[in-house]
C-alpha positions as CSV (number, residue, x, y, z in Angstrom):
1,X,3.5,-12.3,-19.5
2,X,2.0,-13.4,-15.9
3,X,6.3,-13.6,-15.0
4,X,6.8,-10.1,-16.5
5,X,3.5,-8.6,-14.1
6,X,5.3,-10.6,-11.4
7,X,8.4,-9.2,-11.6
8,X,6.9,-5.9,-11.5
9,X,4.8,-6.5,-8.9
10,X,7.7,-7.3,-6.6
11,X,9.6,-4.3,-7.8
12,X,7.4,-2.0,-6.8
13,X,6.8,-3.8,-3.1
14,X,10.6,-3.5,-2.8
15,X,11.0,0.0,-4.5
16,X,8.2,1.1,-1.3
17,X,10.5,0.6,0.9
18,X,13.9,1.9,0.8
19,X,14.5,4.6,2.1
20,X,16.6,6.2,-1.0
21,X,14.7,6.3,-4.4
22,X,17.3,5.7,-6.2
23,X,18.2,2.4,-5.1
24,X,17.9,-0.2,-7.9
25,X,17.5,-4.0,-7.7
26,X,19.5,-6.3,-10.6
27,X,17.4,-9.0,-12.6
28,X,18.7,-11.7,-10.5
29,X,17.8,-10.0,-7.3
30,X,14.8,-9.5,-8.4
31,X,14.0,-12.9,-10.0
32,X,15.4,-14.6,-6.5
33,X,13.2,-12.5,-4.1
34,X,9.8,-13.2,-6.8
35,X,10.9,-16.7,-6.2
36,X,11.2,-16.7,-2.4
37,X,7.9,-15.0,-1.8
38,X,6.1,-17.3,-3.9
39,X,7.8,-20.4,-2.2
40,X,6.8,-18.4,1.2
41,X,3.2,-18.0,-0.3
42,X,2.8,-21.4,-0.8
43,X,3.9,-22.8,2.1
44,X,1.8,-20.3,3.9
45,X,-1.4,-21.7,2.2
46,X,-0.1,-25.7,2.8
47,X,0.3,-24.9,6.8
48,X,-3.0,-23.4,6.4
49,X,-4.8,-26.4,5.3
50,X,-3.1,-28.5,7.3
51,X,-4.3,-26.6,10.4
52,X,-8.1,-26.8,9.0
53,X,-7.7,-30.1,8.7
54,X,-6.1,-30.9,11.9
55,X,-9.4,-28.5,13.3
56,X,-11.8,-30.9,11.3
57,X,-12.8,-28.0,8.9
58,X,-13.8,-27.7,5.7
59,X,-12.5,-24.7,4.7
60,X,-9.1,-22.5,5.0
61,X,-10.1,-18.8,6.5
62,X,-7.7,-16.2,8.0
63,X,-7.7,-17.6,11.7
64,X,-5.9,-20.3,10.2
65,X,-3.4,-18.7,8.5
66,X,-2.9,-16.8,11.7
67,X,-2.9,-19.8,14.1
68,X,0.7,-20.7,11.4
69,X,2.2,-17.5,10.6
70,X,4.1,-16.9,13.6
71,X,6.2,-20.6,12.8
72,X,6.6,-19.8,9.3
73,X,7.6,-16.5,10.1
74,X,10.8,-18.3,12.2
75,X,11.2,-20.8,9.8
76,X,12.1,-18.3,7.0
């Protein structure tokens, strides 16, 4: 079920934007680009601990994630 929600979530995110409505995504396309943003998602929140850490903190907030992005960005 949480796959199905998933699916649909990232159907609708790709569905806002292209720029013609009709445009359809297949089931593989679909199942690929799920899996590559939850492999980018995750390695978003790793890099984001690691930089807490390597700032002695104790806890992950958006500077973080900020102070990363721009690397992960370039590296996918």
């Amino acid at each position: 079920m949480a796959k199905a929600a998933g699916l649909e979530l990232v159907s609708k995110l790709l569905q806002m934007h292209f720029k013609d409505s009709k445009t359809k995504v297949s089931g593989d396309a679909l199942r690929l680009m799920a899996e590559l943003l939850t492999i980018f998602v995750v390695e978003a929140a790793i890099r984001s601990v690691r930089q807490a850490q390597a700032e002695d903190l104790a806890l992950v907030d958006v500077d973080q994630l900020e102070k990363v992005l721009p690397q992960l960005l370039l590296d996918f």
